[in-house]
N, C-alpha and C positions, 0 to 999 in steps of 0.2 A: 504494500500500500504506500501511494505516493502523499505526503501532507505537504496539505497547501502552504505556503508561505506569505504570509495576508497580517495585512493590519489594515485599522480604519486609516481614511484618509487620503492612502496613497495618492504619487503623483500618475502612474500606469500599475495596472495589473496585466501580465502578459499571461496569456490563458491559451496554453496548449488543447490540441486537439484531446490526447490522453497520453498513458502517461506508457513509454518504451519499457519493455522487460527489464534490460538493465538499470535504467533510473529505478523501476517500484522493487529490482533488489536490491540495488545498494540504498533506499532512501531518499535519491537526491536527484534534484530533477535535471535534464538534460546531462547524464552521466554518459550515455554512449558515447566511446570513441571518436565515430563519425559527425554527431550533432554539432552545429558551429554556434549554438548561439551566444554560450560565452565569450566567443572571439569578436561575433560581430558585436554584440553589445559591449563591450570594451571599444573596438573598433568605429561604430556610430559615435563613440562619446557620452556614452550614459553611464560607464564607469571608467575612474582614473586607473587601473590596472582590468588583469583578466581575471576576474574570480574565476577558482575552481568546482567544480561540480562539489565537493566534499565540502565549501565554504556557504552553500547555495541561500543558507540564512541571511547572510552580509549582506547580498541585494537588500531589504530593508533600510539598512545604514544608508542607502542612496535613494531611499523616496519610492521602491521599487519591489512589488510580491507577483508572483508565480501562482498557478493555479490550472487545471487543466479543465475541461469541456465536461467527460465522461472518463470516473477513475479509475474504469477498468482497464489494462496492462496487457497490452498486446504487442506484436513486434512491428506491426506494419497500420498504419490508421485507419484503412479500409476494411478492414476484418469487423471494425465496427458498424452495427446494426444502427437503422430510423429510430427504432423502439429507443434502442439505449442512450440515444440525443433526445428524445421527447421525455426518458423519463430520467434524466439529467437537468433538464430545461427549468424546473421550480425549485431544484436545491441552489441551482446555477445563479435563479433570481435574487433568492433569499438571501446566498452570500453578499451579490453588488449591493445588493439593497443594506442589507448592514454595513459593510466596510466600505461604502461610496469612494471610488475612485475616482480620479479626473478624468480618467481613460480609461479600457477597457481595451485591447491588444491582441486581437483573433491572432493567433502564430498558422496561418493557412485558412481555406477560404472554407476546408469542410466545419469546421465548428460554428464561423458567423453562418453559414448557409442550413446545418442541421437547428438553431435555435431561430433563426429568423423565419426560416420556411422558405425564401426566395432561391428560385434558380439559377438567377447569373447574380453572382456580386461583383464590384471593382477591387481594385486594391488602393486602399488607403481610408482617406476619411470618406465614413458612411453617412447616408442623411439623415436618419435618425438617431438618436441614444437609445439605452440601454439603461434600463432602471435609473435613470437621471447623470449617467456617465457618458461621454464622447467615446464614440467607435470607431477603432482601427482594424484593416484586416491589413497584414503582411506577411508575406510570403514564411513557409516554414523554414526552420535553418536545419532541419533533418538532414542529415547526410544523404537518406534515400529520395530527397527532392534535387534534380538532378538539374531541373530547371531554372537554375538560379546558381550559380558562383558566386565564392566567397564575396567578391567587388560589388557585384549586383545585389546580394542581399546588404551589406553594410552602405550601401547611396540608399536604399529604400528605411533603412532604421535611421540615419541621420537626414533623414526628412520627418520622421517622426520625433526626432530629436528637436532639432528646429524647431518643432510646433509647440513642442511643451516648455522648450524656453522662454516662449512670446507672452 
């Protein structure tokens, strides 16, 4: 089991699709080898070095908690079912709703697209919010997202970087 890294407040919560077998063994989210998103988020500028997966709490110290979609631990994100995002969907609310973030941070477009219901989304800022938080979806930093390089995901987080400076 992967636990959330959440406090009220935040400036982003980045909300994984669910959580990779390695991460819900070791405890600590984006622990896979392959995952990049401690580099890019170092790399965007939302941290002055690169946390380590094993330090995964520290994001807090910078304004910044983790959380996934649906907690169930599978190796690939597809494996997950409609059902398991619709009955994800009211623990999902409850959370934003108590810990109101300024942002909300779909890490890939299947989480916003399994709670919204809509079939094509963009990448980036969405039109509506989210229990009273601003919505981002960007690209996932999965290793098995193959569609995106390292360069390309870190211009797409330092655009989200950007925003949340303003």
């Amino acid at each position: 089991m992967l636990t959330d890294i959440i406090a009220k407040d935040l400036t982003v919560i980045f909300c994984g699709i669910n959580p990779g077998l390695k991460s819900a063994e070791d405890g600590h989210h984006f622990s896979g080898r392959s995952n990049r998103f401690w580099k890019v988020l170092h790399q965007a500028g939302f941290t002055p070095y690169q946390i380590e997966a094993v330090d995964d709490r520290t994001l807090l110290d910078f304004g910044y908690g983790l959380t996934t979609a649906v907690a169930r631990a599978t190796s690939r994100a597809d494996e997950l079912s409609k059902n398991e995002f619709d009955d994800s969907l009211e623990i999902f609310k409850t959370k934003i709703t108590e810990f109101q973030p300024q942002y909300i941070v779909f890490l890939g477009k299947a989480a916003y697209q399994g709670f919204s219901k809509k079939k094509e989304i963009q990448w980036g800022r969405q039109p509506e919010d989210f229990c009273g938080s601003r919505v981002l979806v960007l690209p996932n930093t999965s290793g098995l997202n193959r569609g995106f390089t390292l360069e390309a995901l870190v211009e797409a987080y330092k655009e989200l970087y950007a925003e949340i400076q303003k």
